[in-house]
C-alpha positions as CSV (number, residue, x, y, z in Angstrom):
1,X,-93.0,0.0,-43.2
2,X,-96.3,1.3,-43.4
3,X,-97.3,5.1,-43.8
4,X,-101.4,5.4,-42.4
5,X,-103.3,8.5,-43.5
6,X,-105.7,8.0,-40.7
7,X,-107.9,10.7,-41.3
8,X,-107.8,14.3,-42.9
9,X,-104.9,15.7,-40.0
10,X,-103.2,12.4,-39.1
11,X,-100.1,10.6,-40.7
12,X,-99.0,8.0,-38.8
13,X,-95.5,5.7,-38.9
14,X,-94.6,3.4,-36.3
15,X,-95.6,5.5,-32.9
16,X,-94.8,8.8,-34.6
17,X,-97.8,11.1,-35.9
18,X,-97.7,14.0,-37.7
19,X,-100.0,16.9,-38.8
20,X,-101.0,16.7,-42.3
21,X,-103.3,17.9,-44.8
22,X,-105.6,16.2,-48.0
23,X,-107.1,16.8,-50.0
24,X,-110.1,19.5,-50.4
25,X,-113.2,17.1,-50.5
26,X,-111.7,14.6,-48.4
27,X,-110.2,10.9,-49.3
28,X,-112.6,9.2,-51.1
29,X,-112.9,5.9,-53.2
30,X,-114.2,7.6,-56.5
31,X,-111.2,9.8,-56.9
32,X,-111.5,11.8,-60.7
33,X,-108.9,14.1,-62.2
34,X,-109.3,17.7,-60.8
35,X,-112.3,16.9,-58.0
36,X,-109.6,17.7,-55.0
37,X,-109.9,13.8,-53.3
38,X,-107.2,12.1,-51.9
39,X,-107.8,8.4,-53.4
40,X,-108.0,6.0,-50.3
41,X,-106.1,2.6,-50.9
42,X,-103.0,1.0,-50.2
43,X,-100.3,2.4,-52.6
44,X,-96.4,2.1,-52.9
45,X,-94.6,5.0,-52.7
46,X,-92.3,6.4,-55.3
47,X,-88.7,8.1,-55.8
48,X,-88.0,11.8,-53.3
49,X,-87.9,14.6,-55.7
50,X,-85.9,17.7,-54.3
51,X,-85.0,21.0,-54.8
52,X,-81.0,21.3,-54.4
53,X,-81.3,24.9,-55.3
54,X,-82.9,25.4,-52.0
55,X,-82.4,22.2,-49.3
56,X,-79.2,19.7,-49.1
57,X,-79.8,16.2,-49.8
58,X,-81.7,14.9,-47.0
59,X,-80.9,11.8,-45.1
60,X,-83.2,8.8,-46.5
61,X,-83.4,5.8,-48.0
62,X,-85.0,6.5,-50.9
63,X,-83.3,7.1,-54.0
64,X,-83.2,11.3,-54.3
65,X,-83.7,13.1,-58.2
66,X,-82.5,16.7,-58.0
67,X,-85.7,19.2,-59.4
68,X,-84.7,20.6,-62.7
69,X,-86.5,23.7,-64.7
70,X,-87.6,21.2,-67.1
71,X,-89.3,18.8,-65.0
72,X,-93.4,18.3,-64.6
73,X,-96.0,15.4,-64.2
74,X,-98.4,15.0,-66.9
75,X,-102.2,15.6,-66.0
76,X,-103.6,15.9,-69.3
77,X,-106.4,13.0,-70.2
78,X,-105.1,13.5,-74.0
79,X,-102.0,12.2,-73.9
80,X,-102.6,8.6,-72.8
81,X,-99.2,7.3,-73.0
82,X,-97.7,10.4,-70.4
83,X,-100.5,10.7,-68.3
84,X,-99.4,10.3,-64.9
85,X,-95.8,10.2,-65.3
86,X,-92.5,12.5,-65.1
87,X,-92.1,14.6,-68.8
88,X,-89.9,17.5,-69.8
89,X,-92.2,20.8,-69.6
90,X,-94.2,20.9,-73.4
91,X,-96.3,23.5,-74.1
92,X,-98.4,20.8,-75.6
93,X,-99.3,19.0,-73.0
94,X,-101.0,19.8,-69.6
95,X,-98.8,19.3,-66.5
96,X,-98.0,20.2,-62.9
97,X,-94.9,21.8,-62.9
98,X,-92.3,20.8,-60.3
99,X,-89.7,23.7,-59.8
100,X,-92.5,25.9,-58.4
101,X,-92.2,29.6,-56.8
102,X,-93.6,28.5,-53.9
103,X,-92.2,25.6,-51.2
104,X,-94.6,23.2,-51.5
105,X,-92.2,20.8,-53.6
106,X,-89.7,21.4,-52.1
107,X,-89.8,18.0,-51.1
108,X,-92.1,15.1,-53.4
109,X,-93.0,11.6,-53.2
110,X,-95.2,10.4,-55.4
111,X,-98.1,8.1,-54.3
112,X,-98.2,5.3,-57.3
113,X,-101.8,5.7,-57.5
114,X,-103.1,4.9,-60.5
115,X,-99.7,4.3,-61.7
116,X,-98.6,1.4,-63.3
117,X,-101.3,1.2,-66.5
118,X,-102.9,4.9,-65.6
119,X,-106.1,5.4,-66.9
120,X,-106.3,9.1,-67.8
121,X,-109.3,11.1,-65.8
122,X,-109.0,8.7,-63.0
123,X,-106.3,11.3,-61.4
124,X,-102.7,12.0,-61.5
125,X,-100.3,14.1,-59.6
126,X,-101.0,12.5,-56.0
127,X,-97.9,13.4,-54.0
128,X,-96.8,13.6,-50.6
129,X,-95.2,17.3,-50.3
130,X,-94.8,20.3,-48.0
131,X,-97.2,23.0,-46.5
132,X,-96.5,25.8,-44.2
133,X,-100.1,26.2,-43.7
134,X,-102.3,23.1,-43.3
135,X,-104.5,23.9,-45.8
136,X,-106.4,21.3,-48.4
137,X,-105.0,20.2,-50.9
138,X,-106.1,19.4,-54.1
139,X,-105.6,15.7,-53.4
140,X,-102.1,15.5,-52.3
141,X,-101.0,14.8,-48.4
142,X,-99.0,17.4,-47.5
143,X,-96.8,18.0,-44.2
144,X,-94.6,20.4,-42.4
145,X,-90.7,20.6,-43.4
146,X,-89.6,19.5,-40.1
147,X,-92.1,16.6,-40.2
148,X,-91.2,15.5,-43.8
149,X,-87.6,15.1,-43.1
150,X,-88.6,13.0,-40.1
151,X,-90.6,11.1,-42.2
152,X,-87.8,10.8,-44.8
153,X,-85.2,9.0,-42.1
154,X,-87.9,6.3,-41.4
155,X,-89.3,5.1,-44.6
156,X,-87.8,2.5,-46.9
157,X,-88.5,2.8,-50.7
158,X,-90.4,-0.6,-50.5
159,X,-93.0,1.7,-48.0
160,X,-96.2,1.7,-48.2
161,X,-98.5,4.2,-47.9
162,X,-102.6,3.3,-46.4
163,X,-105.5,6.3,-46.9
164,X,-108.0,5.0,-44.8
């Protein structure tokens, strides 16, 4: 299954399409830590992080990981070893925080770019997650609720996701 970001408003699976946002300054092949690109490629997709506190467990394949308090992904170029990846919330160490005020994750996939050996500065944090608005991003895709959970009931966990 393959998930096409076709340009800055289009996500496309099988025949359906769907309104979405990127990020800021576009998809781009240089993408940097912090300069609001969406990284074009051909990337696997990771687990669906949710918020129970707020939606039920939606229908998908993909195997689901309840958001707790504690939970953030590291985007701090220091800490080589975390960069990139799911910690516990350290005051230490610079992160994206997933239990947020707001909605927009809600709902999270993580795009494994630059995932498997990350190299910090080269960016981190690239999700698929919710908007209301259609705004930029700062490098994320992000969709509607309604269209997300469509999305969910299609893709596989072995999907994979094309920013052209």
């Amino acid at each position: 299954m393959i998930i096409t970001v076709k340009n800055k408003h289009t996500l496309q699976i099988d025949d359906f399409q769907f309104k979405c946002s990127v990020g800021k300054k576009g998809i781009a092949d240089n993408k940097k830590e912090g300069d609001q690109k969406t990284p074009k490629g051909n990337y696997r997709i990771g687990d669906l992080y949710f918020r129970s506190d707020r939606l039920s467990k939606p229908k998908t394949r993909l195997k689901c990981i309840k958001i707790k308090d504690h939970m953030a992904w590291c985007d701090d170029i220091n800490y080589t070893k975390k960069y990139n990846k799911l910690i516990t919330i350290s005051d230490k160490i610079k992160h994206e925080r997933l239990k947020r005020i707001d909605q927009k994750y809600d709902l999270l996939i993580p795009i494994k770019y630059n995932f498997e050996r990350p190299i910090p500065g080269l960016g981190s944090c690239i999700f698929i997650h919710l908007t209301r608005d259609y705004k930029p991003t700062e490098g994320c895709i992000a969709l509607s609720q309604k269209d997300f959970l469509i999305m969910l009931k299609i893709i596989k966990k072995n999907s994979i996701i094309k920013i052209l």
